[in-house]
Each structure stands twice: as structure tokens, then as C-alpha cells.
C-alpha positions, -999 to +999 in steps of 0.1 A: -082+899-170-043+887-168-052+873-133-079+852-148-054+843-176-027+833-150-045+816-127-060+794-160-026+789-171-016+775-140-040+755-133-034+739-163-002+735-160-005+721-124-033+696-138-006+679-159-005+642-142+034+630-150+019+593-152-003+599-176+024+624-196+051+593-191+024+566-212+021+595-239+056+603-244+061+564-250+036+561-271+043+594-289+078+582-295+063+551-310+032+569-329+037+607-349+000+606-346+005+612-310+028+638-309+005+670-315-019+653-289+006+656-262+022+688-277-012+704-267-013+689-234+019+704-222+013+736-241+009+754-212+041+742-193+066+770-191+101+771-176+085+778-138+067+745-141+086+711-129+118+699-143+102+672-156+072+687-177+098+707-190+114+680-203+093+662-215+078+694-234+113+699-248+111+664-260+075+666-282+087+703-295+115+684-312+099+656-320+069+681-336+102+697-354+099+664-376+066+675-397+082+714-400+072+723-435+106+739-442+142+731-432+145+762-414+116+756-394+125+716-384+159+731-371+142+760-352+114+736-334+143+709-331+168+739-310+141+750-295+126+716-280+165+706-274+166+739-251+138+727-231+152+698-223+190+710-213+170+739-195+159+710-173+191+690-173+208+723-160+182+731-134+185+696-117+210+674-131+207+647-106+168+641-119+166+605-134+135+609-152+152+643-168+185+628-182+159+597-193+138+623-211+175+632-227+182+600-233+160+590-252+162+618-276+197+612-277+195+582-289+172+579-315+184+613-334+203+612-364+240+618-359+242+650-385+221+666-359+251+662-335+230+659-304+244+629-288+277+639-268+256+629-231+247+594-238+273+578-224+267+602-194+232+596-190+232+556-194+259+559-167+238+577-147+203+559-150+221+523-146+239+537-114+213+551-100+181+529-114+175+508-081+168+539-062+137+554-078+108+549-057+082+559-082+066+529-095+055+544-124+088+559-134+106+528-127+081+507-150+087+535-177+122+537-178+129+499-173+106+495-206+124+519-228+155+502-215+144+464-225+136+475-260+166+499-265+194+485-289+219+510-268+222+494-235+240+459-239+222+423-228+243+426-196+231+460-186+194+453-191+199+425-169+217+441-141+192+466-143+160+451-146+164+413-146+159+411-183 
């Protein structure tokens, strides 16, 4: 029986697409209604899966961390989704689509929750490195949070995606 439960779990976990996880995540951001959808969708993702499901799953466990009934409880699901993601920041630090993923949080956090000291960090790293991702999809994804982001200036948007 825990062969049949680890061989579902991964398979689920390896039927994940990370296009289709990228489009939720926006829209999540953008749409609480969203959030538990994708929370169950990456569910299954544990630490052993990609650097980049991780993250992402870090990002919907704190963003779930929002609806917490109790104070306690928004802080614990808020730790525990920011863990997630510096788990996956730690693991492979020169992954754009991971320090993104941090980002992004970072960014739209309120400052009592003292979880901004990488942005500067990360918006150094994704415009340096920007014009080298060959993913399509990632590229489209990123460029779009950046041309609606308040945080990165006129000029950066345009050195970075022609904006």
C-alpha cells in the first residue's frame, strides 16, 4: 500500500505542467478566489520535487496564510509558505524563475511582516540576467509582472522588455 501511495504521489507531482502553474500563480496573485485552486494543485509537491514547484508552492501557502482564521495561524501558514520558497532560493540560487517567485512576494507584502531585505537583490538579478531565459513562457511571465510592477522604474522596464 505505501508503494501505491508513492508512486500516486509522484505522479502527481510530476504531472504538474510549470506553464500552466506560471498562468495560475498570476492570476492567483490577482484573484483570492484562485488561490485554494492552485493550493490543491501543488499539494502534492514536496521538497524532492523541482526548485520551482517548490516555490511557487511556498508562494500560494503564504498567500493562503491571508484567509487564516486566527493571527496565529496567518503567521504560521505565512513562515511556513516563506520557507518554501527560501528552501528553493537556497537550493539553486541562480534560478530566475525562483528569485521571481521571491520577488514577487517580496514586493507586495506589508513591511511589518519584514520580508523584504532581497529585493533589491533579486530585481538586480532578474534585470541582469532577463535576456538569457530561453523559455518562452517564463520570459512572457516575468516580463508581464515586470510591466505592471510599480517597483522597477520606466527605464528598467524598458531596458528590459522594450516597454
Amino acid at each position: 500500500m505505501k508503494y501505491v501511495l508513492a508512486f500516486t504521489l509522484l505522479f502527481i507531482a510530476q504531472s504538474v505542467d510549470l506553464d500552466t502553474i506560471r498562468a495560475a500563480y498570476k492570476y492567483a496573485a490577482q484573484d483570492s478566489s484562485k488561490i485554494e485552486t492552485l493550493y490543491n494543485d501543488l499539494e502534492g509537491v514536496t521538497k524532492a520535487d523541482s526548485v520551482e514547484l517548490v516555490a511557487y508552492k511556498g508562494a500560494i501557502v503564504a498567500l493562503m496564510a491571508r484567509s487564516a482564521k486566527s493571527i496565529k495561524g496567518k503567521k504560521e501558514g505565512f513562515l511556513d509558505g516563506v520557507g518554501l520558497v527560501e528552501y528553493a532560493v537556497d537550493k539553486d540560487s541562480s534560478n530566475i524563475e525562483v528569485r521571481f517567485v521571491r520577488l514577487s512576494i517580496q514586493q507586495n507584502v506589508p513591511k511589518f511582516l519584514r520580508y523584504n531585505d532581497a529585493i533589491e537583490n533579486d530585481k538586480a538579478f532578474i534585470l541582469e540576467n532577463f535576456n538569457g531565459i530561453t523559455s518562452r513562457s517564463l520570459k512572457s511571465h516575468i516580463a508581464d509582472y515586470v510591466s505592471h510592477s510599480k517597483h522597477f522604474t520606466d527605464e528598467e522596464k524598458a531596458r528590459m522588455i522594450g516597454l
